[in-house]
N, C-alpha and C positions, 0 to 999 in steps of 0.2 A: 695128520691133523693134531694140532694141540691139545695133550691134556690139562686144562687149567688150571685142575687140581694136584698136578703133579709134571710142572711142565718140563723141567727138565729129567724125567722119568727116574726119579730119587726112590721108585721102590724097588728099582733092581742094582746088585751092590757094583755090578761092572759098570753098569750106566755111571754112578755117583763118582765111581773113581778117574771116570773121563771128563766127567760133566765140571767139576767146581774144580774152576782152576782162581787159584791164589797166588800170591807171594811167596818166592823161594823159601822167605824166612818164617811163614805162614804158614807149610802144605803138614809138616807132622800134626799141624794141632786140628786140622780139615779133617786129617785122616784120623786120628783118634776121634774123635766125633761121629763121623759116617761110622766108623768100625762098633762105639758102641751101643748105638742104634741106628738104623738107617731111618727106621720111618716117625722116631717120636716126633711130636711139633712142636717146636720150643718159641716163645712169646719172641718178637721183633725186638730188635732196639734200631733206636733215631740216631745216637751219636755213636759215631765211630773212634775209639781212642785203644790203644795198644791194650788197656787193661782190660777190654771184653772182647779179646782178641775170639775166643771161643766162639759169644755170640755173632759177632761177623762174619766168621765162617759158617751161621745156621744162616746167618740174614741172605748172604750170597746165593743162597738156591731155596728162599722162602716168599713166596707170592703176597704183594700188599692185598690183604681183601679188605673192602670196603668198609665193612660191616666193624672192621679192628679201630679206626680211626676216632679220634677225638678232638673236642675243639680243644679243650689242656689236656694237660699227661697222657697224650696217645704216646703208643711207643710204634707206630707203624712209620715206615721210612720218609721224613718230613721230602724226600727230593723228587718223590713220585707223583704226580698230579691226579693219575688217574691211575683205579678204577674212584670215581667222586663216591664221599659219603655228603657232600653237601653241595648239591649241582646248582643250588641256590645263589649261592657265593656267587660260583662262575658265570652266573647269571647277569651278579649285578658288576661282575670283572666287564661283560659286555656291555652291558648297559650306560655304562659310565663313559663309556669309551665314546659313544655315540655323542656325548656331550663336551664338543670339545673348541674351543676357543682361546685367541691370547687376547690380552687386552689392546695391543694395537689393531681387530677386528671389529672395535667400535670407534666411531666419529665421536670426536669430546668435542666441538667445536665449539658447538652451541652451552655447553657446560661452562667455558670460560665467561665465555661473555654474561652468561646468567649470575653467575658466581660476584661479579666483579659488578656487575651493572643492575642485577633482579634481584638480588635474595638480600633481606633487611638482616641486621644486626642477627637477629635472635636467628632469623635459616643460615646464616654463616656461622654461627654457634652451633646450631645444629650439627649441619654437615660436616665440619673441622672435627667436631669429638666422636661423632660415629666411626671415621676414619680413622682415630688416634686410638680406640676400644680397638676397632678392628684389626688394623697391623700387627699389635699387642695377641691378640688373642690367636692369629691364624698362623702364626709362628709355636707357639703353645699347643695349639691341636697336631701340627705337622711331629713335633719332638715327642708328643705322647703316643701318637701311633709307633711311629718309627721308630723309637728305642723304649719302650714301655709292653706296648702292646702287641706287634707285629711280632716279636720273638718269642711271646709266648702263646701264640698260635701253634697247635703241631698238625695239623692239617694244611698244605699248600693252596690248597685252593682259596683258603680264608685269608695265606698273607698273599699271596697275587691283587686281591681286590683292596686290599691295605695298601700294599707297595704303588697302586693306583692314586691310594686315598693321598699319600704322603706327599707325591707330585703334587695332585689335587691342591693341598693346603699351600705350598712354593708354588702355584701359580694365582690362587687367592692372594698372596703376601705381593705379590709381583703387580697386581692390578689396582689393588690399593695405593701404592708404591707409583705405577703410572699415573693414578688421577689426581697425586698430593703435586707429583712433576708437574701436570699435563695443567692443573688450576695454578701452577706458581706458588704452590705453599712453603711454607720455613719448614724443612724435614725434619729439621733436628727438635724446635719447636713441639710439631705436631708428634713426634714419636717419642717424646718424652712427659706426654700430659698423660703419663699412663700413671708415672712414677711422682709425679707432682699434684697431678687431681685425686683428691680422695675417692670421691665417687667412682673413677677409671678404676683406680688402683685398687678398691676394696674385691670388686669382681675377681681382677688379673689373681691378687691373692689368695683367696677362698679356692682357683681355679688350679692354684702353686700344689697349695697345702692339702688336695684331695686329689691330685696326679703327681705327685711328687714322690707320696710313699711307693708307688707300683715299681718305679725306677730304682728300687733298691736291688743290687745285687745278687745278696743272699736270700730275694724271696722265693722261695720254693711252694708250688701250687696244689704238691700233694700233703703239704699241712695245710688244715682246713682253718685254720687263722688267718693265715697268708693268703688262700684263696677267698677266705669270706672280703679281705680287703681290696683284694682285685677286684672282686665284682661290685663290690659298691665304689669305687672309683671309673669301673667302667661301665655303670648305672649313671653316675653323674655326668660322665663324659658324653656318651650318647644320648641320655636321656635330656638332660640339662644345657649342657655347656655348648651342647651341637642342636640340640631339638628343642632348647626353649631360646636361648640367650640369642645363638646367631638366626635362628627363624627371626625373632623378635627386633632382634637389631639390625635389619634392614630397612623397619619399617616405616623409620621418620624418611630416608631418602624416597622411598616410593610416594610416602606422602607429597612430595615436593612434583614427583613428575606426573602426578594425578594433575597436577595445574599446570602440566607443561614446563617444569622446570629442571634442570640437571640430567634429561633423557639419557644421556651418554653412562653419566655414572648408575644408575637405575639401570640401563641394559645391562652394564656390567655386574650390577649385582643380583639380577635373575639368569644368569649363566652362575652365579656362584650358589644362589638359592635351590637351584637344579643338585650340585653336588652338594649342597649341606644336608636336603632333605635324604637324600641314598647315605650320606653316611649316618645320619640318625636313626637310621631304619636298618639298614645292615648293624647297625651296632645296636640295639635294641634283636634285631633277629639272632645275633648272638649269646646276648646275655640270656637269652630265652634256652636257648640250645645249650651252654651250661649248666643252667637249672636243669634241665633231662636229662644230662648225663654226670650229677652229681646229687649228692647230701648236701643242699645247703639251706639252712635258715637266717633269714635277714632277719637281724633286730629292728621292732618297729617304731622305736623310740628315733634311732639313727637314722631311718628313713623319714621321718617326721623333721626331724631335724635338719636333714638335707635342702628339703624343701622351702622350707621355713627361712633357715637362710638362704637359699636362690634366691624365693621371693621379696625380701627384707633387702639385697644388693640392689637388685634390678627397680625394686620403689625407689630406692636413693639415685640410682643411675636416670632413672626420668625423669627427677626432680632437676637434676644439674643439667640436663643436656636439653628439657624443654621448662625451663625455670620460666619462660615465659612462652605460653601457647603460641601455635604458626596456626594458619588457617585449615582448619579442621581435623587439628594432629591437637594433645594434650597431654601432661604425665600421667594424669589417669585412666585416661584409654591404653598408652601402653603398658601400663601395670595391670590393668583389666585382663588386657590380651594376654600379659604373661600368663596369668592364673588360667585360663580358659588354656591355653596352648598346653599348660604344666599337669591338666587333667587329660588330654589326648596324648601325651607321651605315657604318664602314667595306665593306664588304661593297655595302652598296647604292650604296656611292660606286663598286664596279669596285674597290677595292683592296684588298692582304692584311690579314689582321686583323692588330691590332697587341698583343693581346694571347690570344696562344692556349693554349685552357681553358679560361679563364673561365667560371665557371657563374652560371646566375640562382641567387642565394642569396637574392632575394625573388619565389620562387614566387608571392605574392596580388597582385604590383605591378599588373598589366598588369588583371586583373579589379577590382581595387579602384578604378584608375584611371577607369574604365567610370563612366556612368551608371546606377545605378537606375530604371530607370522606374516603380515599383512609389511611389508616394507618397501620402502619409495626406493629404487634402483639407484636415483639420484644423489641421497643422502645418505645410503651407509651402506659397508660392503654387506653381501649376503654372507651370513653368519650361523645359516642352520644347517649344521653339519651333517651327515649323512642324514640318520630320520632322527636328530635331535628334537624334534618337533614335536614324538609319538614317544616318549619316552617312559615306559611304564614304572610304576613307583611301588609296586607289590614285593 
């Protein structure tokens, strides 16, 4: 039977010298090691590079325990999944999974014909610029996980559900992408009102300028200047830019299929609501779980700040994209909802709301955002994946 705490039986010295085998060019420095203690415990390391050749010969016969792991600067071996210190993760690794769809799994039919025949001046303005925000933006979240955030995970369990998330955003970008095809839009038109609309472009920039620094290079996580900057970029990313901006910005479209209008794009964007709220949530569950396992103090001037401009883009963002009211959607209801949504992220972060009062001024949001399960055989294929249906959000 194995002993777990010494599995390959490293307290007896004959064991040790059968047991860790290495590299020809490796086994003198193995052996000096064993030789001048067999039983000390010497800390893990993650990277393997010829200059802790030492340490890799401890790592070689030292058991990951759980209890060592960290979401930064763990030094426990990033390649081993398990024994989990955060079963959570792998929770929401399955979870995700359950939610799975392309976009040619919805009928757009009835989308075109609405588009081109139903929707006045101002719901084609509508619809065009949410589209033109969203392309912009779902490519931005994809590159910030992926080369920002993912690699300075030192727990696997956390980038497995990342490497999920990264897909995730490249098939957001892809569905977008089909319903600009799928409605006959100008691509290049619509995917460049990002860079030529103020109101697009002020968001995308604010969105640059506070995910931009994380990608630097040289940031190193065990200076706590460096690390106070991740976390409020990966405050804003999850709390904001995933759990206010894309909640909030799908909710002129759902207004439209409240009357029956654009169903096709509205299915597709509550399969994509499903994965924006798990990543707002898993990233808020993180930032949470660096606070525990670190000294940090958030200045709350910059946290004030943060907010202040979210809310100050997103007023200007409603003001351009419903500059004239559709029926029973306004810029001041989505600027309401932002503030009301901007204290339920806050809140779950552990911190004061930053706008208090705030009322839901879109009552149907959160039910409209739901899946129907309820579908005519007839008109669309069956699209709820395994139990996509029952998908828990805890």
């Amino acid at each position: 039977m194995y002993n777990w705490d010494d599995p390959l039986g490293l307290g007896k010295k004959e064991t040790v010298e059968k047991a860790v085998v290495v590299k020809e060019a490796t086994e003198h420095v193995a052996q000096k090691v064993i030789h001048e203690n067999a039983e000390i415990k010497q800390p893990t390391v993650a990277n393997h590079t010829p200059e802790n050749i030492e340490e890799n010969a401890r790592m070689a016969v030292e058991p990951v325990r759980a209890d060592d792991k960290r979401v930064v600067n763990g030094q426990t071996d990033i390649n081993q999944l398990a024994p989990f210190k955060y079963p959570w993760a792998w929770k929401y690794f399955l979870n995700a999974n359950k939610n799975h769809w392309t976009p040619l799994d919805v009928n757009m039919t009835s989308d075109v014909h609405d588009f081109h025949h139903k929707l006045n001046d101002d719901e084609r303005h509508v619809y065009t610029n949410v589209l033109s925000y969203l392309t912009t933006s779902d490519i931005l979240a994809m590159r910030n996980i992926g080369l920002a955030v993912m690699e300075k995970m030192s727990a696997p369990e956390l980038q497995i559900y990342q490497a999920r998330q990264v897909y995730e955003e490249a098939l957001h970008t892809w569905t977008y992408q089909h319903c600009i095809e799928t409605i006959g839009l100008d691509q290049g038109e619509i995917y460049n009102r990002y860079r030529v609309v103020p109101e697009i472009n002020q968001k995308i920039q604010i969105a640059n300028r506070r995910l931009d620094s994380v990608l630097r290079t040289d940031m190193d996580l065990g200076n706590k200047d460096d690390l106070h900057e991740f976390i409020m970029a990966y405050i804003f990313f999850a709390g904001i830019f995933e759990g206010c901006w894309f909640y909030n910005g799908f909710s002129p479209i759902f207004s439209l299929q409240r009357r029956g209008l654009m169903k096709g794009t509205a299915e597709q964007l509550q399969y994509i609501m499903r994965d924006e709220v798990m990543h707002a949530s898993f990233g808020i569950r993180v930032v949470k779980q660096i606070f525990a396992e670190n000294d940090i103090s958030l200045d709350p001037k910059a946290i004030r700040d943060m907010w202040d401009e979210s809310e100050a883009a997103e007023s200007n963002y409603a003001k351009y994209i419903l500059r004239s009211p559709i029926l029973g959607y306004n810029a001041q209801d989505h600027s309401e909802q932002f503030r009301y949504i901007a204290n339920r992220r806050a809140r779950q972060l552990g911190m004061e709301e930053p706008f208090p009062g705030a009322q839901c001024s879109l009552g149907w949001l959160d039910e409209q955002s739901n899946l129907r399960k309820e579908k005519n055989f007839f008109e669309t294929r069956v699209t709820e994946y395994q139990t996509g249906g029952a998908l828990s959000w805890d």
